[in-house]
Structure formats: structure tokens, C-alpha cells
C-alpha angles and dihedrals in degrees: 000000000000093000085054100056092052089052092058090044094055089046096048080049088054095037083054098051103041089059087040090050087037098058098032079051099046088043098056096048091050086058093044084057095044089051084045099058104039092034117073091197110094091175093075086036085056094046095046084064094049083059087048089063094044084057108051088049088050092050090050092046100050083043092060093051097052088047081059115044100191096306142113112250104260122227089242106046123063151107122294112274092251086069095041086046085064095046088051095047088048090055097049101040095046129166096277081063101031088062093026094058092059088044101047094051087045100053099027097033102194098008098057088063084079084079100055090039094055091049095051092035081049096053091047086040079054086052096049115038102016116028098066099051103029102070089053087061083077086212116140093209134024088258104055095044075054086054088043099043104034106006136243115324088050083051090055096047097034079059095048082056094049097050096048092041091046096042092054089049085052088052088057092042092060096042084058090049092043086053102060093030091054093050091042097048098030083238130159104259091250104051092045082058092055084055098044089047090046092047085048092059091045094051088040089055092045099051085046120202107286098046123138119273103204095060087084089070084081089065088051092067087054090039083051097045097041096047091050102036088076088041093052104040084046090058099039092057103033089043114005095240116106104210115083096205088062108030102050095071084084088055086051089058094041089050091047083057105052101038070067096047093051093047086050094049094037081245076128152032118237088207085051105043119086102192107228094227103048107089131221093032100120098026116019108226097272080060093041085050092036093056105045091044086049086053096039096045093040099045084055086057104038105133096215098051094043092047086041114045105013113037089059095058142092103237097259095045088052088047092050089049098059088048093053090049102054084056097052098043080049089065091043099044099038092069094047089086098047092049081051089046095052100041087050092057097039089056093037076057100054092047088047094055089066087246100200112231088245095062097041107148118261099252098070089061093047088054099036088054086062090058083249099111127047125189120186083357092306138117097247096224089156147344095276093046082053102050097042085050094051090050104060085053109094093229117032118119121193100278127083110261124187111236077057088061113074113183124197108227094218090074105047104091084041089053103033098100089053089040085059094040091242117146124301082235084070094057089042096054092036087049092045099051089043084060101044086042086058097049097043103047091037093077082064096075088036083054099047095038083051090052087051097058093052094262102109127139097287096045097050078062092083137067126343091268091045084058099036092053107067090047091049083049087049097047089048093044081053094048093043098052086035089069095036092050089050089063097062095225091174146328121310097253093040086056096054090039090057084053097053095052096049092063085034088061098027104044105017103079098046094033088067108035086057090051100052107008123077098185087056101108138179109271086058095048091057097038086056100042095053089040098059091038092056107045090045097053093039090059097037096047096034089048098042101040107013096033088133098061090030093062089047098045091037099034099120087071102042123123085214115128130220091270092054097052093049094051079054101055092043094050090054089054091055092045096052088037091054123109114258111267131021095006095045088047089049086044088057095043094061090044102050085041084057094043093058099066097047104038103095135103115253088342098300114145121216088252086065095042080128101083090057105037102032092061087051090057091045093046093052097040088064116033097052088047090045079045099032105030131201097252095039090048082048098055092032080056100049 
């Protein structure tokens, strides 16, 4: 009875905030259009919106503390798993995802799908493997269920794994929120990044460290209705079917039609189009395999969902909530490829009306402004930078062409509603819930990398130093990927993949022998966490920074053909023989860009480092317990 009670309590709390957050919400955004019609000025319109998001964040975060009260969430008492099902799905989805996911199917077509299917395999994968056993462990962070379940050398490296896979997420995290700051505010990318990282610790402090995980569930319902208004009223008017997963099959054919129609007219070069339809263009089928099992697997082992969402459950609540959120991230995810759909025609349409260089839309200068379009090789910042750069190229002609427009992925879900001449309210309301996505499940990897360290919940409850440490952590983990996200070092969706199959490769194979198998011990737990580890962050950082030394020391296993290596090779002759300085340094960069695409083993690209790396961790996780087995580690230890 008692539990009861607490349960209605907890949903007349929730029922309270999200119509306090709606109409705070809804009233915001009807002063942002009422600002918008009577005030010529779209640059305070645009950073009205940026406070939206803040916030929103701000408002998540608060409602987390007095849900709260001070107190770690008890096992008992929580939010029904439906809510918990959307928090889950927030987390996971996340706003590296909720803007990659556009850009990927954009870019990749057919291949980009291989995002939006591992995270939904990963959440299934939670449901199956992880979600009826996790919650019985009685751990509050995947450190501590390591300690509990192998002892105390799998708990140090289990937490190694969970900082350099956190901290990467929280890269991602802040590229997503630099974005979208640096498009609202008109600021450089770096120093957007500075605001969105010292918004994050605000937000973090305010949420404080015991605050409740399933509030977030109240950002997923904007997240939802901002990502699919675009989508909907797309559909509606170009179709006349308002639902996006349905209707953009007829965009798909249009766009079929016209990739025909460019290479017809030499509005496009065969070698450059990717049509959106043709599969394994972008990643062959090993990639395209590589790459989803790297996201499920990794999405199944993701510390900050597993400390956040499943530990604090009873088994079937666990198991209810990763239900609920593979239905959520489905809406979400689902649409992705429609909005995708959209933006690319629209685009493929512009091109085809022989659009002269002097009368491009406005949006390709907003964006080009940001470093994020090129047109003729060039960062298209106005009408005159365009047209000097277009007429140094042999070719061009005075019309745009499409191997001349280069698009960043990460903006086109940010863009999406201005590619596709919608309202300017669209892009406000998409911009503002990415942000607030970014601030809100970043405390997520503070929380986890604090818990790694030994400062969770329970333990800030202590001294003034016990709760002065994990927000000192937090503050460094923000500094650190601050730095790391103003450098750009990849696209918003590689970076979080990246992420994801580091804990895939580090966490997985000894996650779940733990879970089911008794005869699973320590030292393979640590042999197949470093393992994996090891071998995952050897290829992704070798292929991706050192791809140069990695091809010549790996070359033997290359995919690379004859011509390739002898574009290497030649590429390597003009870079010794450069002149010190500008030219060395362009040399290097056409080299390295070169490097990049044939430095693998067997063809397999850093997103699918999985397929290498995740076999490694499982091998060694059961031959040394079959060799070392629990009973035997336990009495060698003692």
C-alpha cells in the first residue's frame, strides 16, 4: 500500500511539471512568434530561441532536484516505466544522434540508415540480455556491479573504459550544442562551445548529483514534436499525407528522378553522386554490419544509461522501460529518414533549376558563414566569395552544380526546416530542443565518469570535500571535451560512435558474462576488457591520426588496390619533396586525406572497429575463465 501511494505521488509530481514545463514552454514560443512578426531583427529572434533551450535545460534540470529532495532515488520508489521508457529513449538518442541521424541518410542514402537501426537493435539488445539480470546485482554504477561481481582490478579498468568512452560521448554532446549555439548567437564555433560547456556545468550544478533520471522524460515529448513538425507539415503539403514514414516514399522516387535528370543535364558528376537509393555505396556490407553491431552492442553497454535507467528498478520495470523506449527512439528515428529525404530533394531541386551563382538562397551563406557549406572548394560566406571561387575552377559554368556544393552532415537536421523554405519558427523550435537535448543528457556521462572515479550519489553525501569532488571531476571532464569539441576532430555522429564502440568493446563481454555465467572470473574480465580496449582504441585512433604510419606499418592487410598505393606513394614523393612551411603542411594534408581511406585491415573503417575489436573481448573472456575459473581466481587470490 505504502509503495502505492508513493507511486501516485510520484505520478501527480510528474503530471504537475510536464503542464508546468508545457505551458511555460507554449508560452515562450508564442512570444518568440509574436517578436518574430512585429521585430525585423531575426538575430534576437534567434537568440530568444537559444534561451529557450537554456531553459528548458534549466527547468529539467531544477525538476530533477526537487524530485529529488536531497536524496538518492530509491529502488522502490520511481516513475512508471512508460516514463522511464522516454527518459531512456532521451539518453540514448541524444542530440549527437537526434541531428547525426538526418545527416548520415543525407549524405550516405541507404547506408546512413545503419545509425538509426543499432540504436534501435541496441535498445532491444538492453531488453534482452541486460535488463532481466542487471537490476538483481543491487550496484548503483557500472563500476561498482564490476567490484560486486569480479573484485577490485575488473572495477579499475571497467572504470578506465567508462571515462574514455563518456568523455568522447560528452565530446559529441558539446559539438551538438556548438552547433546550434554557434548558428543562434552568430558566434565563432569555439567560442559557442565555451557557452554550451559553461551552460552544461550550470545545469549539472543545478541538477545536483542525486537528482532524479526519469525527469528527463518531460524534454523527449518537445524533442519528439520539434523534430516531426517539420517532417508533418512537409508531408501534408508536399503529399497530402501527414505522416513522414509513409509519405516520403514519394520524395525517394522524386529524388531517384532527378539524380537522372543532373547527370543528363552535367548538373552532376557520376563519380560524385551517391544515389540515395543504391545501397553499400558509402560502407560495403562488412561496414554496414560493422557499424550497427558497434551501436547495438554499444548502446546495450552505455554506463550512463545502465547506472541511470536499469540498476534503480525492480526486473520487470527495467524490462518495461526498455520496451517503452524502443518505442519512443522508433518515432524519433523513423523520421529521421524523411527529414533526410526532404532536405536532399529540396536541395537535388534547387540544383536542377539551374539556380545562377548570383540568386543562391540565404541559407547556404548562413551556413556557409559557420565553415559547414562549400561551394567550388570554398566556404560559401556570400554571393561575391562564391563566384570568385567558381571561377578559378576549369569547368563551372554559372549555375550551381552539385559536385561544386559540399554539405556538412552535421547541419542538416539543423537546417532542414530553411533548406525546405518552412518557417523560420521550424528552425527556432528544432534548434532550441537540440540544445536543450545536449545540456540535459550530457549529465549523464558527468554522472557516470564521477561515479568512476568513487564520487556517486551516495558518496557526495558525505563531507564537504565528498560533495565538492564529483563537481570538480565534472567541471574538468567539461574543460577537457570543450577543448577537444573546438577543434572539430569529426562529425558530430562519428564522434559518438566512436563513443559507443569503445564501451561496446571495452564493457560488453564482461558485462554479460557476469550477468549469466557463473564460471566467467576476474582475470578474464580484465584480460577482455583490456583486450578489447586496446585493440579498439589502437585501430580508431591509428586509422583516423596516424593513418599515414598506420598504411605503411599495416599495409599487408590493406583493401587498398594498386592505384591506391601508387597515389600513395606518389603522394608521399610530393610531400618530402615540399617546401617547408605552407606547401609541406598542403602536401600533408592530401596525403593524410588519402591515408585515411586506405589504412584498415581487410576494409574495415574505424566506425565498424567493432568487428575487429568486439571478437578479441569475447575470446578472451572465455578462454582464460574456461582456463582460470571463478572458483579457482577466487582461491589463487585468497
Amino acid at each position: 500500500m505504502a509503495l502505492e501511494l508513493k507511486s501516485a505521488e510520484v505520478r501527480a509530481r510528474l503530471t504537475t511539471l510536464l503542464c508546468v514545463f508545457a505551458c511555460a514552454v507554449g508560452a515562450a514560443v508564442v512570444l518568440l512568434l509574436l517578436l518574430q512578426r512585429t521585430s525585423p531583427a531575426s538575430q534576437w529572434i534567434d537568440a530568444g530561441y537559444f534561451a529557450l533551450g537554456l531553459a528548458a535545460a534549466a527547468a529539467v534540470a531544477m525538476f530533477a532536484r526537487l524530485l529529488a529532495s536531497g536524496r538518492p532515488e530509491p529502488r522502490a520508489l520511481g516513475a512508471p516505466a512508460v516514463y522511464r521508457g522516454l527518459a531512456l529513449a532521451t539518453d540514448t538518442v541524444s542530440a549527437a544522434f537526434f541531428l547525426g541521424v538526418t545527416g548520415a541518410v543525407f549524405t550516405w542514402g541507404h547506408d546512413g540508415l545503419a545509425f538509426a537501426l543499432g540504436l534501435g537493435a541496441g535498445i532491444l539488445l538492453l531488453q534482452l540480455l541486460v535488463a532481466p539480470v542487471l537490476p538483481r546485482m543491487g550496484a548503483g554504477s557500472v563500476p561498482e556491479l564490476f567490484a560486486l561481481r569480479y573484485g577490485r582490478a575488473p572495477r579499475l579498468l571497467a572504470a578506465l573504459v567508462v571515462v574514455v568512452s563518456m568523455a568522447i560521448l560528452l565530446v559529441a554532446q558539446l559539438l551538438a550544442a556548438g552547433l546550434v549555439g554557434a548558428r543562434l548567437l552568430g558566434l565563432e564555433f569555439a567560442y559557442a562551445v565555451a557557452v554550451a560547456g559553461a551552460a552544461l556545468i550550470a545545469c549539472f550544478v543545478l541538477r545536483g548529483m542525486a537528482g532524479t533520471a526519469w525527469v528527463r522524460a518531460i524534454l523527449f515529448v518537445p524533442m519528439l514534436l520539434a523534430f516531426l513538425a517539420p517532417a508533418v507539415q512537409l508531408s501534408g503539403e508536399w503529399y497530402g499525407l501527414p505522416v513522414p514514414q509513409i509519405a516520403y516514399a514519394n520524395a525517394l522516387w522524386q529524388i531517384q528522378g532527378l539524380e537522372e535528370t543532373l547527370l543528363e543535364q552535367d548538373l552532376a558528376d557520376p563519380a560524385v553522386l551517391k544515389p540515395m537509393l543504391t545501397p553499400f555505396l558509402s560502407l560495403n556490407p562488412l561496414n554496414f554490419l560493422g557499424l550497427v553491431l558497434g551501436l547495438a552492442v554499444g548502446t546495450a553497454s552505455l554506463p550512463n544509461v545502465l547506472s541511470r535507467h536499469l540498476m534503480v528498478q525492480p526486473v520487470r520495470a527495467a524490462r518495461w522501460s526498455a520496451v517503452w523506449g524502443l518505442f519512443f527512439a522508433a518515432l524519433l528515428l523513423t523520421a529521421a529518414p524523411a527529414l533526410a529525404a526532404y532536405a536532399k530533394l529540396a536541395v537535388l531541386k534547387l540544383v536542377a533549376d539551374h539556380t545562377d551563382l548570383a540568386a543562391l538562397p540565404a541559407w547556404i551563406f548562413t551556413y556557409g558563414k559557420l565553415g559547414l557549406v562549400e561551394i567550388c572548394g570554398r566556404a560559401a560566406t556570400d554571393a561575391a566569395a562564391v563566384t570568385a571561387a567558381c571561377a578559378e575552377v576549369p569547368d563551372a559554368s554559372g549555375v550551381l552544380r552539385l559536385q561544386d556544393l559540399t554539405l556538412q552532415p552535421d547541419m542538416i537536421a539543423l537546417a532542414a526546416p530553411e533548406i525546405t523554405g518552412l518557417g523560420h519558427a521550424m528552425f527556432g523550435l528544432l534548434a532550441a530542443a537540440a540544445l536543450a537535448a545536449a545540456l540535459v543528457t550530457s549529465d549523464g556521462p558527468l554522472l557516470a565518469i564521477a561515479a568512476a572515479f568513487g564520487w556517486d550519489a551516495r558518496a557526495a553525501r558525505g563531507g564537504a570535500a565528498a560533495r565538492f569532488a564529483p563537481y570538480a571531476i565534472a567541471v574538468a571532464a567539461v574543460v577537457g571535451a570543450g577543448f577537444a569539441a573546438a577543434t572539430r576532430p569529426a562529425g558530430i555522429v562519428t564522434v559518438a560512435t566512436w563513443a559507443f564502440t569503445l564501451a561496446a568493446c571495452g564493457l560488453f563481454p564482461a558485462l554479460v558474462a557476469g550477468l549469466w555465467w557463473r564460471r566467467a572470473s576476474a582475470p578474464a574480465a580484465v584480460v577482455a576488457m583490456g583486450a578489447g580496449l586496446g585493440v579498439c582504441l589502437f585501430y580508431l585512433v591509428g586509422t583516423r591520426y596516424f593513418a599515414v604510419s598506420f598504411f605503411e606499418t599495416w599495409q599487408s592487410l590493406s583493401s587498398a588496390g594498386p592505384t591506391a598505393r601508387e597515389t600513395f606513394a606518389e603522394l608521399k614523393q610530393a610531400w618530402a619533396a615540399a617546401e617547408p612551411g605552407a606547401a609541406k603542411d598542403a602536401a600533408w594534408a592530401v596525403l593524410d586525406a588519402h591515408a585515411q581511406g586506405i589504412a584498415n585491415w581487410w576494409g574495415i573503417k574505424n566506425l565498424a572497429t567493432a568487428l575487429l575489436a568486439l571478437p578479441v573481448g569475447i575470446v578472451a573472456m572465455v578462454a582464460v575463465s574456461l582456463v582460470v575459473p571463478r572458483r579457482l581466481a577466487a582461491e589463487t587470490a585468497s
